[in-house]
Structure formats: C-alpha cells, structure tokens
Phi, psi and omega in degrees: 000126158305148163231151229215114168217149187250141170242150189134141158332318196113351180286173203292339174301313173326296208294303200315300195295331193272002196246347198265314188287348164285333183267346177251329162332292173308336181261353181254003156066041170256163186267125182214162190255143159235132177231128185249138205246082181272349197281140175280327171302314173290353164285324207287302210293325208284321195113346194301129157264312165261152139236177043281133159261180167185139179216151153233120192052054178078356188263157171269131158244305204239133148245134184080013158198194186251138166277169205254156189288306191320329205271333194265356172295344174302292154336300196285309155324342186245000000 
C-alpha cells in the first residue's frame, strides 16, 4: 500500500492538492493510504517552508505548490 501524504494548513492550495490526490488515486485504481498533515511543527520538522507539500512513501515530490492528477498519477505509476 501507498502511503500518501499531503502537507498544509488548510488554505485553498492545501484544500486544491488533497482533492487532486483523492482523485488521480481513485483514477489509478491503486490501494494508498491519504493522510493530511496539518501540524506546523511536523511540517516544519520535515524542512517544508511553503506549502501545499506532497510525499509519497516518505519522499518529498512537489513542494509550494499544488499538482495536477495526471502529474500525481505519474508519480504514483514509479
């Protein structure tokens, strides 16, 4: 199982990346964990300075901004 993790506040980039990521899941028809990560500290402890973040398995892929489903079906696909 992927584990899936959106980092953010909660502002509409946040709101924007978690809905994308529910959504290229649901189109790749793979088993993933999506987890939202709001705590500023655990953002902080990570190194993220902007968010929206997005890690898969522990990985950093896109930070400060939100991805697109095609870019995270990509992703989800390596």
């Amino acid at each position: 199982m992927v584990k899936i993790e959106v980092l953010g506040t909660g502002c509409a980039k946040c709101k924007s990346l978690m809905k994308n990521v529910e959504k290229a899941v649901e189109e790749s028809g793979i088993s993933a964990e999506i987890v939202k990560v709001d705590s500023i500290q655990e953002i902080m402890n990570r190194g993220v300075m902007m968010t929206p973040a997005l890690y898969i398995d522990g990985e950093s892929k896109v930070v400060g901004r939100t991805a697109t489903v095609d870019e995270i079906k990509k992703m989800l696909k390596k």
